[in-house]
C-alpha positions in Angstrom: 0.0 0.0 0.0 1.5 3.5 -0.6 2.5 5.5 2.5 0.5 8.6 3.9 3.1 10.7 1.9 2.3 9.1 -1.4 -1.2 9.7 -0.6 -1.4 13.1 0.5 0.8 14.0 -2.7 -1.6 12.3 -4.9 -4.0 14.3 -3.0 -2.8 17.6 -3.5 -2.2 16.5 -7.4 -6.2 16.0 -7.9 -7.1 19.3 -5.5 -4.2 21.1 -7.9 -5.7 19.6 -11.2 -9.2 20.7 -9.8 -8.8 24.0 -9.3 -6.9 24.6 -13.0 -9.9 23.2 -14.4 -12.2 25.6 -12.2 -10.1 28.4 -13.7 -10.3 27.5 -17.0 -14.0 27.2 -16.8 -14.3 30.6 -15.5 -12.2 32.6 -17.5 -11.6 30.8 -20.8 -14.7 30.4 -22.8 -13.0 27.5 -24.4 -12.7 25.0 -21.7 -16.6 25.6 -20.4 -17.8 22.1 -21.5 -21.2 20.8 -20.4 -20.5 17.7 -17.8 -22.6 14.7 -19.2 -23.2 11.2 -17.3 -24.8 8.1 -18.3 -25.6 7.4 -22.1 -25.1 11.0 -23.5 -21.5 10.9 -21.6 -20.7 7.8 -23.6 -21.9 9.1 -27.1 -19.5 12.3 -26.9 -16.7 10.2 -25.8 -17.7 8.0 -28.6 -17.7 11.0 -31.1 -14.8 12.4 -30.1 -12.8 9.0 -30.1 -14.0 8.6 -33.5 -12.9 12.3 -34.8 -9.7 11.9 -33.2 -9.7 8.4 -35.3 -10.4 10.1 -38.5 -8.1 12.4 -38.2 -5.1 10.2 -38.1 -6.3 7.7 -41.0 -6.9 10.6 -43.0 -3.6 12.1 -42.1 -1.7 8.4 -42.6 -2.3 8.2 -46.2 -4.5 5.0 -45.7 -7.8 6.9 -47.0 -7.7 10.8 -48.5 -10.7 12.8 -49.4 -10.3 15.9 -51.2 -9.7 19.1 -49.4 -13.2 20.4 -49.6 -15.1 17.2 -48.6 -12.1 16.6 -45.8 -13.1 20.0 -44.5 -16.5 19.6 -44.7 -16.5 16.1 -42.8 -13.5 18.5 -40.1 -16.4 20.8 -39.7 -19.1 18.9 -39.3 -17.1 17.1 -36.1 -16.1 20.7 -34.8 -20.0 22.2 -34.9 -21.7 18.4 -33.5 -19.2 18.9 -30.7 -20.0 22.3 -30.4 -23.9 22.3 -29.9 -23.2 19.4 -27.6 -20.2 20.1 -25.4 -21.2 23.8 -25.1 -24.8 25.3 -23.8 -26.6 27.9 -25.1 -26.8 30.2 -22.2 -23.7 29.6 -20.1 -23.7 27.5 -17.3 -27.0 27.5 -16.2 -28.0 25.7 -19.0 -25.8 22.5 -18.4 -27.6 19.4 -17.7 -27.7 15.6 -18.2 -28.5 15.6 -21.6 -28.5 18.2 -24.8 -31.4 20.5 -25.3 -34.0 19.9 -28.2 -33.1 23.1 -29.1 -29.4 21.9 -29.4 -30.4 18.7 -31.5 -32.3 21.3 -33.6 -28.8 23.2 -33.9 -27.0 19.6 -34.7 -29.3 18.3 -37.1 -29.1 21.9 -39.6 -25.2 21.8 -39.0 -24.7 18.3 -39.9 -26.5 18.5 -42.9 -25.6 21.6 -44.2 -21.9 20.5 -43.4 -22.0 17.3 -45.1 -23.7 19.0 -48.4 -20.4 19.6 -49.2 -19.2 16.3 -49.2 -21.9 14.3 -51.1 -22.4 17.1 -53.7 -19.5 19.4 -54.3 -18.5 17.6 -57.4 -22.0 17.7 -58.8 -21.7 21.4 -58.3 -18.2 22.0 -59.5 -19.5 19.7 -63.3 -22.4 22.3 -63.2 -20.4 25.1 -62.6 -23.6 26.9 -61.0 -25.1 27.5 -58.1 -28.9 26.4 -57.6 -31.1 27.3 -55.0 -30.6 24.6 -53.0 -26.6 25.7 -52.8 -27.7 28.8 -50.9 -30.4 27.4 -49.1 -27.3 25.2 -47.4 -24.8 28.2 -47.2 -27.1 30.3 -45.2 -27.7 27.4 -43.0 -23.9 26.7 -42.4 -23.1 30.4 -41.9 -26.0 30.7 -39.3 -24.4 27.3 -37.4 -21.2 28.5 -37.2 -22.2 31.9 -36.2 -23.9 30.1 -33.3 -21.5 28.2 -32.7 -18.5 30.8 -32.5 -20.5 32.4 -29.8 -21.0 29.6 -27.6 -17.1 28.0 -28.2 -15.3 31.0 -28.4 -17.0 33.7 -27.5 -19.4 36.8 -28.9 -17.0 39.0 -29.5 -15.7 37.4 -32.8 -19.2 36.2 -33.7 -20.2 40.1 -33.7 -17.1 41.1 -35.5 -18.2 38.6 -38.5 -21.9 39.9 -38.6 -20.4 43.1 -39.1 -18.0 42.3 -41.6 -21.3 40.6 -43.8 -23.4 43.8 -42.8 -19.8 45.4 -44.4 -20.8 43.6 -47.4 -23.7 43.7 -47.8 -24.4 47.6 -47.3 -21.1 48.7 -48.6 -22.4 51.2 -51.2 -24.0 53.0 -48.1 -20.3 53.6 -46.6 -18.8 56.8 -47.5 -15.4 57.5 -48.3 -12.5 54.9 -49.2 -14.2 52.3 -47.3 -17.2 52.2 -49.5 -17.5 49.9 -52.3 -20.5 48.7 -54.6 -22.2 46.0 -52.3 -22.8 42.6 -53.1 -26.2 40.4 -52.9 -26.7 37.9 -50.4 -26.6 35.3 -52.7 -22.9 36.6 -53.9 -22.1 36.5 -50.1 -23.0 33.3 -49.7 -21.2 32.0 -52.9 -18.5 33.4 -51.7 -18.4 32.1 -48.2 -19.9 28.7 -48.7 -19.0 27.3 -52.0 -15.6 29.0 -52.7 -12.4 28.0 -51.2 -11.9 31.9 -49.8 -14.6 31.1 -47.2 -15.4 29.2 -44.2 -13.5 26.1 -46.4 -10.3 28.3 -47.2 -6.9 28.0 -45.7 -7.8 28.6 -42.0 -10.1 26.0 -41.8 -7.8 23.5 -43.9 -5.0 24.2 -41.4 -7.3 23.5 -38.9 -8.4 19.9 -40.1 -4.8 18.8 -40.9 -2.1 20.1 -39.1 -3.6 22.2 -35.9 -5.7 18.8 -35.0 -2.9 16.2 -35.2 -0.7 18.9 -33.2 -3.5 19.4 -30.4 -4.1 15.3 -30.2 -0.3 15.0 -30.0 -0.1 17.8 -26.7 -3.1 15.7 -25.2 -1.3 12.5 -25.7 2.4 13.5 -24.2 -0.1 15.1 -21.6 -2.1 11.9 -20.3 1.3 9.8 -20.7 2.8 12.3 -18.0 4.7 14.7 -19.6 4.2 17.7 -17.7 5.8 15.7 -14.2 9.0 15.1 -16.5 9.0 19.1 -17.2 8.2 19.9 -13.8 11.1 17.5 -12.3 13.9 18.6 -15.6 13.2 22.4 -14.6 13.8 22.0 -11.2 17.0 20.3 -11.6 18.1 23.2 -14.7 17.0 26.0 -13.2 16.1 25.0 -9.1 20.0 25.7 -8.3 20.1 29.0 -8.7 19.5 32.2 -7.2 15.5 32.4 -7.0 15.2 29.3 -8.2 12.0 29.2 -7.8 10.8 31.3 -9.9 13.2 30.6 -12.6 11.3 27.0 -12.5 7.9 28.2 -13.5 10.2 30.1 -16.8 11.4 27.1 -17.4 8.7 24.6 -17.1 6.5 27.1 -19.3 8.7 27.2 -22.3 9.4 23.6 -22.1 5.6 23.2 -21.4 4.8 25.6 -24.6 7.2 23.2 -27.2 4.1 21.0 -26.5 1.0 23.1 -25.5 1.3 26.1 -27.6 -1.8 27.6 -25.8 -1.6 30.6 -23.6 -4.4 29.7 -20.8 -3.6 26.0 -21.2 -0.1 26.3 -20.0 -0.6 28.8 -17.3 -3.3 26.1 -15.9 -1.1 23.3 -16.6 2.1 24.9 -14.8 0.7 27.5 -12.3 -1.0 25.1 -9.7 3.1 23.6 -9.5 5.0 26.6 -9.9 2.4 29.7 -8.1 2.8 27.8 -4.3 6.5 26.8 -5.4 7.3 30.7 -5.8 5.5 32.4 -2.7 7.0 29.6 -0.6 10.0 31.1 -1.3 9.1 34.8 -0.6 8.3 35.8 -4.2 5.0 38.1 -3.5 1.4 36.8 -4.7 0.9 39.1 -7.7 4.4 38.8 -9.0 4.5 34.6 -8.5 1.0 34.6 -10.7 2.1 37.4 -13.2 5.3 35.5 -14.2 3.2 32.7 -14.9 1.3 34.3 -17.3 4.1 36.0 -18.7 5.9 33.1 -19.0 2.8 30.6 -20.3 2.0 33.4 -23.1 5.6 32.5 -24.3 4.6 29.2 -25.0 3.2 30.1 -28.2 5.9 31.6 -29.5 8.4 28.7 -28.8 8.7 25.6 -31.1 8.4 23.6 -32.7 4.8 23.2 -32.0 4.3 26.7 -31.3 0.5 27.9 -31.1 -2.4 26.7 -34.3 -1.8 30.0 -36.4 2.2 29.4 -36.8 0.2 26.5 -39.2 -1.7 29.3 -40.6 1.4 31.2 -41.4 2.9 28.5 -43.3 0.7 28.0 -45.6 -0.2 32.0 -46.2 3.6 32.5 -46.9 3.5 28.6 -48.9 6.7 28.0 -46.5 7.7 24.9 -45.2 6.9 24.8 -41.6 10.3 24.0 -40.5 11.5 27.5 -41.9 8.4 29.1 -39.4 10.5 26.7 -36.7 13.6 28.0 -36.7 12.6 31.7 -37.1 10.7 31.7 -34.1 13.3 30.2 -32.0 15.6 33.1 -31.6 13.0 36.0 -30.4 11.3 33.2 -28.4 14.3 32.3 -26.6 15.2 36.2 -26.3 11.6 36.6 -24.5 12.1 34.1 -22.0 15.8 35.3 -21.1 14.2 38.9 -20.6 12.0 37.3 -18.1 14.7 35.1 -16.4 16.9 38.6 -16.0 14.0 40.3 -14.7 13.6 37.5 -12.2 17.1 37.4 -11.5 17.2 41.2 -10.8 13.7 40.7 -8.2 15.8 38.0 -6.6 18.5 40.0 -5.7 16.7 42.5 -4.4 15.2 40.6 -2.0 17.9 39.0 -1.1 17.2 35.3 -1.6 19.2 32.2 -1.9 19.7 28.9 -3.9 16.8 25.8 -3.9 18.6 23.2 -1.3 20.1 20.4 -3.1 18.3 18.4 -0.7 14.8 19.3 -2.4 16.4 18.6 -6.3 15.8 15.3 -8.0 19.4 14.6 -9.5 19.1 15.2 -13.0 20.3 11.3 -13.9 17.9 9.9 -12.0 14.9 12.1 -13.7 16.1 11.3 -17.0 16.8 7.1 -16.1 13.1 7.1 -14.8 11.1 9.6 -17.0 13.8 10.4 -20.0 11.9 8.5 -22.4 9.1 10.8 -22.5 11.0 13.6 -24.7 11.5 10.5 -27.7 8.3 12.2 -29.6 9.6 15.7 -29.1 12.8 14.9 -30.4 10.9 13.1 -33.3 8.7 15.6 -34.3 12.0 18.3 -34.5 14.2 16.1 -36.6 10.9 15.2 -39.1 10.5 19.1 -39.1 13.9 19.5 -39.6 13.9 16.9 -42.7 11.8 19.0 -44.3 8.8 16.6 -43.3 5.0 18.4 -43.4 3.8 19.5 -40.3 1.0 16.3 -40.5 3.6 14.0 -41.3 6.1 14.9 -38.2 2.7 15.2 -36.4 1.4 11.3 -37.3 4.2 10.0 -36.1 5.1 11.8 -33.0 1.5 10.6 -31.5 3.0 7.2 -33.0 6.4 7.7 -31.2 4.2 8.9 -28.2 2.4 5.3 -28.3 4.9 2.8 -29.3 7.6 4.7 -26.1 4.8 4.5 -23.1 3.0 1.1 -24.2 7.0 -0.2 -24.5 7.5 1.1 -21.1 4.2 0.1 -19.5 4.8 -3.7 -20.8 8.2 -3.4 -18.6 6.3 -1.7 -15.2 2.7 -3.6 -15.8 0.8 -0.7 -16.5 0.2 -1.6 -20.6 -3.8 -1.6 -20.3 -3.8 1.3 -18.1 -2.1 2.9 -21.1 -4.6 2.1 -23.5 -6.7 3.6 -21.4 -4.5 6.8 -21.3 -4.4 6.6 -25.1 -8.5 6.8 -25.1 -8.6 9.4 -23.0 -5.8 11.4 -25.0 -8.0 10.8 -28.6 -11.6 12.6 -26.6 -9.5 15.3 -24.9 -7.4 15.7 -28.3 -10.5 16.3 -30.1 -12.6 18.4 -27.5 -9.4 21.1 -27.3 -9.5 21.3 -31.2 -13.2 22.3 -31.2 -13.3 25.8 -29.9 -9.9 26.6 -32.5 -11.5 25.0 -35.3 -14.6 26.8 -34.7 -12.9 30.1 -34.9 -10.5 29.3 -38.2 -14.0 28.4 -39.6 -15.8 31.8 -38.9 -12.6 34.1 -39.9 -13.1 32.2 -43.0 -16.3 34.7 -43.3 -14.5 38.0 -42.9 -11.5 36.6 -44.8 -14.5 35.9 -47.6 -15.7 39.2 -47.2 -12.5 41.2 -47.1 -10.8 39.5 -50.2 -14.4 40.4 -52.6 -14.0 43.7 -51.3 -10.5 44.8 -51.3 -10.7 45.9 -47.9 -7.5 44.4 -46.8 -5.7 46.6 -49.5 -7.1 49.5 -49.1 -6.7 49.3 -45.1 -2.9 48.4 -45.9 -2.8 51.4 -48.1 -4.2 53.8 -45.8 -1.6 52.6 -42.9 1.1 53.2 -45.2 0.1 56.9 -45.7 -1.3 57.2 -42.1 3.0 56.4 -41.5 4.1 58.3 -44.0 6.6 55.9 -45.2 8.2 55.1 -41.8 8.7 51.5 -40.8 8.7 52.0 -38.0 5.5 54.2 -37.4 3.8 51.3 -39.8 4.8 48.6 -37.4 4.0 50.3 -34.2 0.5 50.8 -35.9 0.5 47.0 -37.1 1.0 46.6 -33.2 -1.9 48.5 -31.5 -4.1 46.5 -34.4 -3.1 43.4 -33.0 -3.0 44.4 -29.7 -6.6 45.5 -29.5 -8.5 43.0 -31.7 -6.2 40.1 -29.3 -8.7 41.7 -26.8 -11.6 40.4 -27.9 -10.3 37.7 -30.2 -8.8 34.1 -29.4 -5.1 34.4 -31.2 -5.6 32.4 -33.6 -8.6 34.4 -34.8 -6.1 38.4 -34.5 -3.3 36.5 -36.6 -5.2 36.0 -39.4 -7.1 38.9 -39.8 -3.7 41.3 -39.1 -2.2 39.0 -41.7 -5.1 39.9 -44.0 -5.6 43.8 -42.9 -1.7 44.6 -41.0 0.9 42.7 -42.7 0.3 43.5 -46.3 1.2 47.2 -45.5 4.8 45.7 -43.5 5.5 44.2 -46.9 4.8 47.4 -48.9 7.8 48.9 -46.7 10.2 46.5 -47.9 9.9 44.1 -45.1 10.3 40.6 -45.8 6.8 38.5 -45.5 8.2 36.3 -43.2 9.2 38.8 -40.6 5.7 41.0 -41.6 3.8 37.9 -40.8 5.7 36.5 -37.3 5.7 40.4 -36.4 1.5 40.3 -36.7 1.5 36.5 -34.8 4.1 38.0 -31.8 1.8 40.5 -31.3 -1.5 38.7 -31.5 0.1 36.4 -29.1 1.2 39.2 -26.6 -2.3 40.3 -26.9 -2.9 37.6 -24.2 -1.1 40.0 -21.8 -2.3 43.1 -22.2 -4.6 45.1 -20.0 -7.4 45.5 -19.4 -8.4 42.2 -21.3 -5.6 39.8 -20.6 -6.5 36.2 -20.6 -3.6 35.1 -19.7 -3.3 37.2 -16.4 -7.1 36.6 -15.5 -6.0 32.8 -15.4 -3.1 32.9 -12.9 -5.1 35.4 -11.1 -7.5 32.5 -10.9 -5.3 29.8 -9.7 -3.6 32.1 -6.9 -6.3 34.0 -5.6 -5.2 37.5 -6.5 -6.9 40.9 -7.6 -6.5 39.7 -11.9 -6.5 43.9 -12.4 -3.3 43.6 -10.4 -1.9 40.3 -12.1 -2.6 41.9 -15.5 -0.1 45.1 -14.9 2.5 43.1 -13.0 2.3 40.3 -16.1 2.3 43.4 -18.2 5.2 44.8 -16.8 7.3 41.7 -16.5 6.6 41.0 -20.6 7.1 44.3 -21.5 11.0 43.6 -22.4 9.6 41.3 -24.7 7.5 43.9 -26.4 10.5 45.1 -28.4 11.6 41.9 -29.7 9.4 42.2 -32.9 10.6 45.5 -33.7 14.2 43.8 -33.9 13.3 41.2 -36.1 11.7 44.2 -38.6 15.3 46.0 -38.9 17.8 43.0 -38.0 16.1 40.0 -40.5 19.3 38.1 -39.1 17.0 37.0 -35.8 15.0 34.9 -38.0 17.8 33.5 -40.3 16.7 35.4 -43.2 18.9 36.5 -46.0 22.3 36.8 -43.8 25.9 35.3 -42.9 26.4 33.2 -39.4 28.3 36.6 -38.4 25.3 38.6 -38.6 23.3 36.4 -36.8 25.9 35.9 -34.0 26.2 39.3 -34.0 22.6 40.4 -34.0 21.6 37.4 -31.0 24.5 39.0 -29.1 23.3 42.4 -29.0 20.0 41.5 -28.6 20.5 39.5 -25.9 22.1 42.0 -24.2 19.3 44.6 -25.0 16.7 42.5 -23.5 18.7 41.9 -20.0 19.7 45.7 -19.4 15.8 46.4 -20.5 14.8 44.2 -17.8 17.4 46.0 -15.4 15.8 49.4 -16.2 12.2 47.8 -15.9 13.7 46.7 -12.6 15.4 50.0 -11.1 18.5 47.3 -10.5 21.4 46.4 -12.4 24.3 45.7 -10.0 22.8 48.2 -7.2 19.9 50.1 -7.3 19.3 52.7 -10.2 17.6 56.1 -9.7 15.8 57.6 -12.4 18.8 59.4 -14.6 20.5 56.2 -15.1 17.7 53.9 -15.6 16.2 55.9 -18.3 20.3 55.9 -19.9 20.0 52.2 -19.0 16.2 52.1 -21.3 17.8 53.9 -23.9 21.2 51.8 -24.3 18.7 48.7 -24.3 17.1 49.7 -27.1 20.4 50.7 -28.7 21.8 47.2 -28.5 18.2 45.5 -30.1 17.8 47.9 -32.9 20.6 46.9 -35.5 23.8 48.8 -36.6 27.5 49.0 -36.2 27.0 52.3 -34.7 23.8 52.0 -32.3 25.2 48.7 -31.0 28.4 50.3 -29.4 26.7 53.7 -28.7 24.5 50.8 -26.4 27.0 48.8 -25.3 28.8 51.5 -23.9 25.8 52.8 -22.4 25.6 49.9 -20.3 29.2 49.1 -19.7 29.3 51.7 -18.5 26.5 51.9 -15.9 27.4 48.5 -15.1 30.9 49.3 -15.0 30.6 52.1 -12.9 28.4 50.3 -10.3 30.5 47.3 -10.1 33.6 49.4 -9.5 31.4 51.5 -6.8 30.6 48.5 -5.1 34.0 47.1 -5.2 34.9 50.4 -3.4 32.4 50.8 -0.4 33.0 46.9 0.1 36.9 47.4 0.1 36.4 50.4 2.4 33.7 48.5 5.1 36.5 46.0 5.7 39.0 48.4 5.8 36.7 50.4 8.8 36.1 46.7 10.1 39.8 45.8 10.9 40.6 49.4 12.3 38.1 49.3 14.5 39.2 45.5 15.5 
């Protein structure tokens, strides 16, 4: 039997687990599932089992439909799941069993779904629409409209009825906005039965690579992943000064290679790394703030990376292994701005090193758990091949499989791992619902925008609004972002700044690539800024603390990381675009330096304590050292040799001259 430690551990584990899901529940419209028992809990799991099994044949190679029908049969999963898993009117409308009103919902989305797949290629020999076409569009667009409300919230499904009112009424709209308007059979053409729609690129994304991705995080997740981060950050970071906190950095960017969700890791890391941090004197609102600082940069960090780094490949028809590796510079530059700032906090309050004592040796982690990273390292080498995303995704959940039932046979727990390996396949396909929902309705203003030409003539009227400045272009690019990633899940503010924001980065002679991952950063950051950041609200959550008060401190702690896009805009070296080894050693250099002394000034504390002169000197020679150029980058690095220097040499003195007063007075 296991001892009364083992137990009150395990304890802990489910109260921990608990309260993440209560979180998520609360703040993320996402995870607010309806809680089913007897027959109807069977059929979902059933449904969901048998999505997740589509999924990967389709993906295999054993059986291949074409991409409209395969999306079609992708959304016709996402909305059943949807008008099932999610009520109608929050919370008070969960029960045992779906509404009528619901089957009503499932029935019409079903069928209009499925149209697609039984008589698209009757319609594409025709080459016309018929009435019956429309009838079926207006149905689907309604569905999904519904269902975007209830999965992801009403904010985006309001944004798409105005972007149909938009065309619709558009010869009504004055000015450079205005165009001739369309009839609502034209609309619904256009977003039903083309491939610009709600079956266009986001949604395709979503039913090949973003699913296999989000099964593969749920699989490494029910095999016991996250204990293996947990225990490999302790012993790489646990040693040091603040250890602590320089855990819950660590365990979130290793968490993120998998997750690539911004709420998702914060719950999955928070309840471990929250008590861990204010054990150690770390206050409440910083411990919960660094968390969501630190979870948000899990969707910047690869390979997996969060579902619209998919999107991006295939708008910039670039293999996704390119995406990979010009993420991983500014993603590792945004966690070492966060590990300096939590270096700095750590001094000042005077803290000291995790006890060995409390440290699992590193060789004995890795001899019990170490087989766990085998499909990480998979999927990165198939990337790295130049494998497709679904390929390298197919076969890390295979890896996943074949390592843990190989295991289990050797401890005895190989049926408790099929069970595992169920469970994986319904969770795997209930996270994909609520992003799939949303790449499906973005297909609608993407629909809408590309008849209209409102993208260009929004990118055209940033471009003269910055009068030719990149840098006033991107800085606009970045409130765009930043204030639809208030409403909007990411996913959803990538693609429509990639649509509206981007084009004008690439009319300045920026490169697509670095247009495009400047639009994702931001819509990604978005997660952290105030006064709607999710992020924050979902630490806030897990440790009890004022979320108004979480969101500035998170805010704060990020904001180093705010200027990493811009870098990647002037120095294309950070992304490994068009430049020498040299020029990427020397721009990672400089820019890793500009992030630590921009932590330092956010800080107040480089060496000693900095008053308001030399911390704004200390700002500006951060920003110096990330902006590019022979001549900014020593103009910085002086700046802050010499602050440094002169602190360091200040120190040295009244130090020398204590023990000098010391031994006089002995």
């Amino acid at each position: 039997m296991p001892d009364d430690t083992t137990l009150a551990g395990g304890a802990r584990e489910e109260i921990s687990q608990a309260k993440a899901e209560e979180v998520l529940e609360k703040i993320d419209k996402e995870s607010s599932f309806r809680k089913y028992a007897g027959k109807w809990a069977m059929l979902v799991s059933a449904l969901t089992i048998l999505m997740s099994t589509y999924h990967l044949v389709t993906s295999s190679g054993v059986w291949v439909l074409p991409a409209m029908q395969h999306r079609s049969v992708h959304l016709a999963f996402l909305l059943t799941l949807t008008f099932l898993l999610y009520p109608a009117f929050g919370k008070k409308a969960k029960g045992s069993a779906p509404s009528p009103f619901d089957l009503v919902w499932l029935a019409f989305s079903v069928i209009s779904s499925l149209y697609i797949l039984f008589y698209f290629d009757e319609f594409s020999i025709r080459g016309t629409a018929v009435t019956r076409d429309y009838i079926m569009g207006a149905i689907v667009i309604v569905c999904v409209l519904e269902a975007t409300r209830r999965s992801v919230g009403k904010e985006l499904m309001i944004l798409s009825l105005v972007f149909l009112a938009y065309g619709f009424w558009g010869e009504y709209i004055p000015g450079i906005l205005g165009h001739t308007g369309f009839s609502l059979r034209r609309i619904i053409y256009q977003t039903y039965l083309s491939s610009e729609g709600i079956f266009g690129v986001a949604l395709g994304v979503s039913a090949t690579y973003i699913f296999l991705f989000i099964l593969f995080g749920a699989f490494l997740a029910e095999t016991g992943m996250g204990g293996f981060i947990k225990d490999f950050a302790m012993c790489l970071a646990g040693r040091t000064i603040g250890g602590e906190a320089k855990v819950a950095i660590v365990t979130c960017g290793l968490m993120g290679m998998i997750n690539g969700s911004a709420v998702g890791n914060v719950a999955a890391t928070g309840t471990f790394t929250i008590p861990l941090m204010r054990s150690a004197g770390f206050k409440p609102v910083f411990s919960a703030a660094l968390v969501a600082a630190a979870g948000t940069g899990g969707m910047i960090m690869p390979p997996v990376m969060g579902a619209a780094s998919f999107i991006m490949a295939e708008y910039l028809r670039m293999d996704y292994s390119k995406i990979m590796l010009a993420a991983a510079i500014p993603a590792i530059l945004y966690y070492i701005s966060q590990y300096a700032y939590v270096h700095i906090e750590a001094r000042k309050l005077g803290m000291q090193k995790v006890p060995s004592a409390q440290i699992t040796p590193i060789v004995t982690v890795m001899r019990r758990q170490g087989y766990m990273i085998v499909p990480v390292v998979v999927i990165v080498w198939l990337l790295l091949k130049g494998r497709t995303p679904l390929y390298a995704a197919f076969y890390g959940i295979l890896s996943s499989v074949l390592v843990t039932s190989g295991f289990g046979i050797f401890q005895g727990t190989f049926f408790a791992s099929l069970k595992w390996y169920l469970r994986a396949m319904e969770q795997g396909a209930r996270q994909s619902v609520s992003v799939g929902v949303a790449c499906a309705v973005v297909g609608i203003i993407n629909g809408i925008t590309n008849m209209s030409g409102l993208g260009l003539v929004l990118g055209n009227s940033i471009v003269s609004l910055a009068q030719g400045s990149v840098i006033l272009t991107a800085f606009l690019t970045m409130v765009v972002c930043i204030i639809l990633g208030m409403g909007l899940p990411t996913t959803a503010c990538y693609i429509i700044t990639a649509t509206i924001a981007a084009p004008a980065l690439t009319k300045m002679g920026v490169p697509p690539l670095a247009a495009h991952m400047f639009s994702y950063y931001f819509a990604c950051l978005s997660n952290l800024t105030p006064p709607v950041a999710i992020a924050s609200y979902g630490a806030a959550g897990l440790s009890g603390q004022n979320p108004s008060e979480v969101g500035w401190a998170g805010f704060r702690i990020a904001l180093p990381g705010f200027v990493i896009p811009f870098t990647f805009i002037y120095a294309p070296a950070l992304l490994f675009l068009n430049s020498t080894v040299p020029e990427i050693i020397l721009a990672t250099v400089t820019a890793f330096l500009g992030v630590v002394a921009a932590a330092a000034a956010m800080q107040s504390y480089l060496l000693a304590k900095l008053n308001l002169f030399f911390r704004l000197l200390l700002l500006a020679g951060a920003c110096l050292l990330i902006f590019p150029g022979l001549a900014t980058d020593l103009a910085g690095l002086a700046i802050v040799l010499g602050i440094g220097g002169g602190q360091y040499f200040l120190l040295r003195k009244n130090a020398l001259k204590k023990n000098t007063l010391g031994e006089n007075a002995s």
